[in-house]
N, C-alpha and C positions, 0 to 999 in steps of 0.2 A: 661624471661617472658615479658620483656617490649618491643619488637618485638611483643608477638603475642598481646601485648595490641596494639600498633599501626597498625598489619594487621585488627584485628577487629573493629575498632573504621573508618579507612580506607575503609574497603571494607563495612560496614555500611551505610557511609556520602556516598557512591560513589551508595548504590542500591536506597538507600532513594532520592536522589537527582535524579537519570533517572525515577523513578516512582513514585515521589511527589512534589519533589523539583522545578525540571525548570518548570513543569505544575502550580506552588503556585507563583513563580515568574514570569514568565510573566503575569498570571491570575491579577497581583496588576499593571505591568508597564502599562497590557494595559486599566486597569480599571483609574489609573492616569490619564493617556492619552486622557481619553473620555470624562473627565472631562472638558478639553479644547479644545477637536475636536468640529468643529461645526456639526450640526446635517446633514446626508444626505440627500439630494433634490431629489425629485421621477425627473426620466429621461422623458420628453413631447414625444418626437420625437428621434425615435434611428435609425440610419443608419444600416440599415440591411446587414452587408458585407459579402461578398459571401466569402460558405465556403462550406471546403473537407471535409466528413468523410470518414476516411480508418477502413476500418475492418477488419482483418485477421483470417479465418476458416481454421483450417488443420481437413478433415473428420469430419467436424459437423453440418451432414446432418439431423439428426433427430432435432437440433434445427434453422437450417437456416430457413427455411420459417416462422416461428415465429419475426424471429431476421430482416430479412428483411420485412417484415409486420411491424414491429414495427419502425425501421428507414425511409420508406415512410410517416406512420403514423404522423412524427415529425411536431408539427405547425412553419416553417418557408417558406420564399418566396420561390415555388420552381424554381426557373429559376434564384434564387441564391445555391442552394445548387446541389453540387454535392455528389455520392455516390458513392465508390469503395469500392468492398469487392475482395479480393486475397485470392487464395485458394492455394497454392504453397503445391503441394506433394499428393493433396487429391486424394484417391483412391474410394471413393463413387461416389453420385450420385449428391454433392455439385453444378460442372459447371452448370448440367441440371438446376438444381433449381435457382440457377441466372439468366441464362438464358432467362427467362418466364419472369423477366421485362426489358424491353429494356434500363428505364431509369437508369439502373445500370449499371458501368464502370465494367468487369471482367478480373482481371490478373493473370491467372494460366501460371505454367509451371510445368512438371513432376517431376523436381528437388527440393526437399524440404533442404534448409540451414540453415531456423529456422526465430521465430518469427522479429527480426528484419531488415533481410537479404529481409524480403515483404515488410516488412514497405520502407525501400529505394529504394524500385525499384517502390512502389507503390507513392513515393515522390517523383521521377521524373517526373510525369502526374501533380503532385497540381499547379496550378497557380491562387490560390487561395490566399489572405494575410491572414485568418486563415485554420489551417486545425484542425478535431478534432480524436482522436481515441479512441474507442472501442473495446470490444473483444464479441466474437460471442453469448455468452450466458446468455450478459449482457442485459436488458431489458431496454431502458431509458423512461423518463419521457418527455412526448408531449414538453412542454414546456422549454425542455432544453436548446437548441441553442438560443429560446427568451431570455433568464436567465443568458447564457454566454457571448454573443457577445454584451451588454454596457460595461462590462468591458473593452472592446478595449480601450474604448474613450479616458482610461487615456494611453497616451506613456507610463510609466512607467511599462506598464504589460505585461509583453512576455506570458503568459498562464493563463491560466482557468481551474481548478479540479474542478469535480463535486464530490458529495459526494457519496459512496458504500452503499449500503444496502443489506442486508441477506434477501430474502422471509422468510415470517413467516408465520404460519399457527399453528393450533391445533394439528396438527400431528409432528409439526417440529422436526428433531431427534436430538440425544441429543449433537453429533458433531455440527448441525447448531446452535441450544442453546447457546453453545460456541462461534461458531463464530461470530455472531452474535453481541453476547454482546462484545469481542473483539471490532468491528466496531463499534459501537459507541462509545467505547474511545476511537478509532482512530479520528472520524470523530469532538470530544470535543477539542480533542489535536491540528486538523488540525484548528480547530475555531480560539486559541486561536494563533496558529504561523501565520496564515496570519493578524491576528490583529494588532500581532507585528513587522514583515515586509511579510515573504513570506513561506509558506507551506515547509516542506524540503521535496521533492519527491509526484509524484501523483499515483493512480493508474491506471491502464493500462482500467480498465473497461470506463471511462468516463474523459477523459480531454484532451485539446487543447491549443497549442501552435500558435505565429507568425508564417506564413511558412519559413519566412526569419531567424529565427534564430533555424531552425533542425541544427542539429552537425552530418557528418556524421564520424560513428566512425568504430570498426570492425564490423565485422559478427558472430564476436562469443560470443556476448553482450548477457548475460542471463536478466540481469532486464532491459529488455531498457523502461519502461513508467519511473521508478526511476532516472536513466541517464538522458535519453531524457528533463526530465524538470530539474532535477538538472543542468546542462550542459545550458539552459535556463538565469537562474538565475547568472550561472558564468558569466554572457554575458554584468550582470547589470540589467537587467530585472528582475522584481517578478512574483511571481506565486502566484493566487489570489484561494480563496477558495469560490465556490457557492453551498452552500446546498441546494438550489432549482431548482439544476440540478442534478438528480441522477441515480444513474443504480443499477437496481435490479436484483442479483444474487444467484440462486439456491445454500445451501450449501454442501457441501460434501457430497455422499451418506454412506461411513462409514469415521471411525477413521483411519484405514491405509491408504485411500486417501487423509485426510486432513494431516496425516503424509507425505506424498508423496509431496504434494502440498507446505508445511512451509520446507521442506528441501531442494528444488529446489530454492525457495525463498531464504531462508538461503545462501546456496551455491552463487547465483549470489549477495546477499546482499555485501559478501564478497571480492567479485568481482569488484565489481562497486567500492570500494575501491579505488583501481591503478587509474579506471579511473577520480574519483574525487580528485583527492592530492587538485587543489588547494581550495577547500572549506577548505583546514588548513590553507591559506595564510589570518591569522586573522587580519592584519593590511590589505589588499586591499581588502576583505569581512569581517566587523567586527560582525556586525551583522549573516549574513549567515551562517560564520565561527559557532557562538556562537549554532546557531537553529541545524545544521548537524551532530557537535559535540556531543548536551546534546541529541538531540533527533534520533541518529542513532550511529554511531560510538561508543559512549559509552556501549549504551545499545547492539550493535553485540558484540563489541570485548571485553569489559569488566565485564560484569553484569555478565555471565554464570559462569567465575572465581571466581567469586567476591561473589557469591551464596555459592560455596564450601567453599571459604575460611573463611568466615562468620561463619559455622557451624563448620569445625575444628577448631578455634581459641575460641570461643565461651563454645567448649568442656570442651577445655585447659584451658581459665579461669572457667568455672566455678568450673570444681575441683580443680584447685588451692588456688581461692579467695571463699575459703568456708563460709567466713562471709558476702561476697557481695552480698546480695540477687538478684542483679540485671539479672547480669549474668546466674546466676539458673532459674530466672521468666525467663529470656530473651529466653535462650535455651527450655523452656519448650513449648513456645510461636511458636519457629521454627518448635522445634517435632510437634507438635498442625498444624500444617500449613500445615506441609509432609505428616501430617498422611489425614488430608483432601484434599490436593492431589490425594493419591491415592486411598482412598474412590470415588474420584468424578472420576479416571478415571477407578475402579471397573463398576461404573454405567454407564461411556460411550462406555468402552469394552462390555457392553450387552446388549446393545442397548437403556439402560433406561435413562433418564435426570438426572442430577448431582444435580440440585436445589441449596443451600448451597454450596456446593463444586465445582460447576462449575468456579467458577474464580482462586481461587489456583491449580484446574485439569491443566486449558490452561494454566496458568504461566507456571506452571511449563514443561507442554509439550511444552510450545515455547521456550523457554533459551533449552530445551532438543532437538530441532531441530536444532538452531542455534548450536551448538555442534555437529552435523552431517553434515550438510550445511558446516561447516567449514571444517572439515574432506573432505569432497568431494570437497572442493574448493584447499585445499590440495596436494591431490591424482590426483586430475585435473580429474576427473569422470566424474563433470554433464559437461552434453552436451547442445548445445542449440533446439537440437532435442527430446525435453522431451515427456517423455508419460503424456501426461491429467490426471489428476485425474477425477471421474467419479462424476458427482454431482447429486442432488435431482430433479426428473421431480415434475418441478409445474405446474399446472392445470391454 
């Protein structure tokens, strides 16, 4: 019995720590810290440097002309910004529609290899010293590239994430509900690790890199916005985090696409693995090392185990240590947690909001995708040819 007292007391310190822990401590080192930082000076005059946005559309014609509406719309100098969108594989009506403005660069070709097989063909045109990418459904904010590009000033910064947001609305379904509120602790989390040196991975909707420091890697890269700035960072460089640069994104139109969607993720999460070994090289990244670790690696490849074994050890003692009340509250505390689990994801299987049970619903359906994701990373399944998940038309 003193084994499953050390699995449980283990796999306890090891959930509580990926999903309170390193968020509680850095939340204090970077609070110390500002104690002593001096305060930041508004920017008078900021050098406007010219810069790529790369886009990538495979067949997503019914929201392109939105999406390019909305990247002309952007307030920066225009005879500094260039604009490419790559439609590699599309069978609609995509080229036409790019087309019809001239001041857009288009690079198609019939053969589709996958999202970042365009990204590097469309990165041999940048000769631009930033470049920023986007994905086609993502909405940004006028003011984004004003909001990105003082961060250049410091050398020290190889990238700029902007922040994701979920459309919200009165009607929002009860999967975007979820997702939604995911993103904002994402977007709390991402606050607090660039405070304390650098974001660990950006998202693909909204953020920009040095052009001089892309890595080119294979073609069969499933996360490359994760890579691409991890890979960044290994360079020496940080990646800085601006919440008043955002991209606004429709969310899933049911549950099996946002299943669809966390398993692909999943899948290349596990991926990107191989390609990051040295983010474990904790003596030549001590810091980096530390943020990678507690806030990705752990929580892929350990949390999902660490779930299970939590609750058969937990079993174990509490029927053993009959007098240990704790054990008994403890386990009852779990049931109480599963059973609103799957109450909340009763209510998102039918379409209705969770309310209450929306945060134990997506726990638990994310650690239950990353155990899929895994699986297909595996079997060597996902492709980087994925089918889209279908998301929500907003008005």
């Amino acid at each position: 019995m003193t084994v499953v007292l050390y699995f449980f007391w283990i796999s306890l310190g090891l959930l509580f720590y990926c999903y309170f822990g390193y968020g509680i401590i850095v939340f204090v080192i970077n609070g110390m810290r500002s104690l002593f930082r001096p305060p930041k000076t508004a920017v008078a005059d900021v050098d406007w440097l010219p810069v790529s946005i790369i886009i990538t559309a495979y067949n997503e014609a019914p929201v392109l002309n939105k999406k390019i509406l909305n990247t002309l719309d952007i307030d920066y100098p225009k005879d500094k910004l260039k604009i490419i969108f790559v439609t590699d594989g599309s069978v609609d009506n995509s080229t036409e529609l790019i087309r019809k403005y001239p001041s857009i660069t288009l690079l198609h070709q019939s053969e589709r290899r996958g999202k970042y097989a365009a990204i590097k063909r469309a990165m041999q045109g940048v000769d631009t010293p930033v470049v920023v990418f986007s994905d086609a459904n993502a909405i940004l904010n006028k003011e984004c590239l004003k909001k990105i590009i003082p961060h250049y000033r410091n050398d020290k910064v190889g990238g700029v994430a902007g922040e994701k947001k979920i459309f919200r609305s009165r009607h929002i379904s009860a999967v975007g509900e979820a997702e939604g509120l995911y993103w904002q602790y994402e977007s709390f989390m991402k606050k607090l690790d660039a405070g304390l040196y650098s974001i660990a991975g950006a998202a693909g909707e909204l953020f920009s890199i040095r052009t001089k420091l892309f890595t080119l890697l294979s073609d069969d890269l499933v996360l490359d916005d994760f890579v691409i700035s991890m890979q960044v960072c290994l360079r020496g460089y940080k990646i800085e985090y601006e919440p008043g640069a955002y991209a606004s994104e429709p969310p899933s139109v049911s549950l099996a696409d946002e299943e669809k969607r966390k398993i692909r993720i999943s899948a290349g999460a596990y991926q990107s693995i191989g390609y990051l070994k040295k983010c474990l090289h904790v003596f030549k990244h001590p810091v980096l090392s530390f943020q990678y670790i507690s806030r990705r690696l752990l929580r892929w490849v350990f949390c999902p185990p660490m779930l299970v074994i939590l609750m058969i050890t937990n079993i174990l003692l509490a029927g053993y240590f009959n007098e240990a009340i704790f054990y008994t509250v403890f386990l009852s505390v779990q049931l109480l947690f599963y059973l609103s689990a799957f109450t909340g994801w009763l209510f998102v299987r039918s379409g209705k909001r969770a309310g209450l049970f929306t945060i134990p619903f997506y726990f638990v359906f994310m650690n239950y995708c990353l155990v899929k994701g895994f699986i297909r990373f595996v079997k060597r399944k996902q492709t980087v040819l994925w089918e889209k998940s279908m998301r929500e038309a907003v008005e």
